[in-house]
N, C-alpha and C positions, 0 to 999 in steps of 0.2 A: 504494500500500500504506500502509496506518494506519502510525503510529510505534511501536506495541507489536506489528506483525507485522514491520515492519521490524528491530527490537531482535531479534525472534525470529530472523530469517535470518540474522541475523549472530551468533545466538550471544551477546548481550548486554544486561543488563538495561538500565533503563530510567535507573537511576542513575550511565550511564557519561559522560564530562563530554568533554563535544565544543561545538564552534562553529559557524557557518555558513562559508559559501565567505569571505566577507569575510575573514576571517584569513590569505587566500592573496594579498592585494592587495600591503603589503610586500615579501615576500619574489620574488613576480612583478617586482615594479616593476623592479628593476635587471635582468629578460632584456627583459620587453618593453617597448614606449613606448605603449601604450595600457593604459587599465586592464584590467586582466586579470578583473576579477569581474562586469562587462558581458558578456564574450563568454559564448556558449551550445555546451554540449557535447551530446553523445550519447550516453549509456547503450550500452556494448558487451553490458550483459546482458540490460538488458528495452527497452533502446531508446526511453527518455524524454528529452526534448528540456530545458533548463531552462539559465539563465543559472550563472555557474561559485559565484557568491555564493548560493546555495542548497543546493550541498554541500554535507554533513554532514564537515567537519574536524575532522578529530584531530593534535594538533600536537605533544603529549608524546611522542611516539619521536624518534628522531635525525632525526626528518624530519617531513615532513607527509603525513598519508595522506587524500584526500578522495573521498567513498562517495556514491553517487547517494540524493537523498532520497527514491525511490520505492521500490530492491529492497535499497537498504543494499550494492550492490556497487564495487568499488574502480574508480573512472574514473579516479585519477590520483595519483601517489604526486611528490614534491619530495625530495630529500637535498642539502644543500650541504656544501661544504668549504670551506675556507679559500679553495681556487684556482678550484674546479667547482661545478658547479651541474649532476645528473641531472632532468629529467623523465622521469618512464613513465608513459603513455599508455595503455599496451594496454588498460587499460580502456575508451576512449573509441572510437569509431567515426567522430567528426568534433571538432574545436573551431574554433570561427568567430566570429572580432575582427573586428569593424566597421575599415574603415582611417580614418584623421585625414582629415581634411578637406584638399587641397591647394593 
């Protein structure tokens, strides 16, 4: 889907100020030990395959919300707290990280 049919499915224009997946490297690094914006997810809406650094992030809420860059729909939302750390997923259908080399 174009980025101005995108912006459309979600209800927002075209001057709303978002990042790519790469803004989710940091805040990954302290759960996982491989880079996090490598691995490739799922689209649970339209089922597009694409590495996690390609999300469309949004990182001004208490959290990070990140939207698949083909239906604009939510693969995967981050909240942290002081102590925890939430991932949800339910957007996602798979995520799959290359393992280190041993």
């Amino acid at each position: 889907m174009k980025e101005a049919g995108m912006e459309a499915a979600r209800g927002q224009s075209a001057s709303d100020n978002h990042v790519d997946g790469n803004a989710l490297a940091g805040a990954f690094a302290e759960l996982f030990t491989t880079d996090i914006t490598v691995a490739t997810t799922e689209c649970a809406q339209c089922g597009c395959i694409g590495p996690v650094a390609c999300l469309v992030v949004y990182a001004d809420a208490p959290g990070y919300v990140a939207r698949c860059q083909e239906c604009g729909g939510v693969v995967l939302k981050l909240v942290r707290t002081p102590e925890t750390a939430r991932i949800d997923l339910r957007g996602t259908v798979t995520l799959t990280m290359r393992l280190p080399d041993m």
